[in-house]
C-alpha positions in Angstrom: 0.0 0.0 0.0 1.4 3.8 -1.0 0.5 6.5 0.5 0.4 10.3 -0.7 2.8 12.6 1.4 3.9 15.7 1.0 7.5 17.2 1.3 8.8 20.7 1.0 12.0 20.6 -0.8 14.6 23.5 -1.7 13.9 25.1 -5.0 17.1 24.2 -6.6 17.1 20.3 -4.9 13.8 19.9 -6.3 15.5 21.0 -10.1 18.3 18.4 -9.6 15.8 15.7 -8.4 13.8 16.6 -11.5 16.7 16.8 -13.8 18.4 13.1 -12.4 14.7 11.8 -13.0 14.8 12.3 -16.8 18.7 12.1 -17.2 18.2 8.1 -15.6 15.0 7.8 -17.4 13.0 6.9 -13.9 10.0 8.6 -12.5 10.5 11.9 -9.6 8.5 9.4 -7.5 10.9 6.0 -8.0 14.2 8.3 -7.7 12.3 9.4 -4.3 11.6 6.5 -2.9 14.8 4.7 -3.8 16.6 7.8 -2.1 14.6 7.7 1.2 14.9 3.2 1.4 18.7 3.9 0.3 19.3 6.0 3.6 16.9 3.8 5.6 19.5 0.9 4.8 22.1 3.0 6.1 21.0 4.0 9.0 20.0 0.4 10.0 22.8 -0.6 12.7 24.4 -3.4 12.3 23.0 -7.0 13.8 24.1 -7.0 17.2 25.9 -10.6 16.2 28.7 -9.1 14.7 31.8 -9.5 16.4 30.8 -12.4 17.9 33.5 -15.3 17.2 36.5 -15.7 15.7 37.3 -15.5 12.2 41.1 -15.9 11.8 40.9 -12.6 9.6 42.1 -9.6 11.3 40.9 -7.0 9.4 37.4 -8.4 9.4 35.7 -6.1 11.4 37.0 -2.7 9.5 34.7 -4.5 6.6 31.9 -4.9 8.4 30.4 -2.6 6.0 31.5 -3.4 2.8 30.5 -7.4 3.6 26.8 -6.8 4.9 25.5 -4.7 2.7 27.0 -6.4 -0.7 24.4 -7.4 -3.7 
């Protein structure tokens, strides 16, 4: 389910926003909405597993990052 909302953006945000949308050929509303679940997923913190164990890799947990939130 979607529901309508209403956000007041900066003139010349809204004019990149709008520009980006036809440039990549996706709607204002998709390039919105990818934005807002984009930063979502980076705000999540991390499971409160990691660190837990021992790996054998020292470096491992400067990569946290990089190995969660791979495709």
């Amino acid at each position: 389910m979607m529901q309508e909302t209403t956000v007041q953006l900066p003139d010349t945000l809204l004019q990149s926003l709008e520009l980006l949308a036809q440039e990549t050929g996706t709607t204002f509303d998709r390039l919105i909405q990818t934005a807002i679940e984009t930063y979502i997923q980076q705000q999540t913190p991390f499971p409160p597993s990691i660190g837990i164990g021992s790996s054998g890799i020292s470096n491992l947990s400067e990569r946290t990052h990089d190995l969660l939130w791979q495709d």
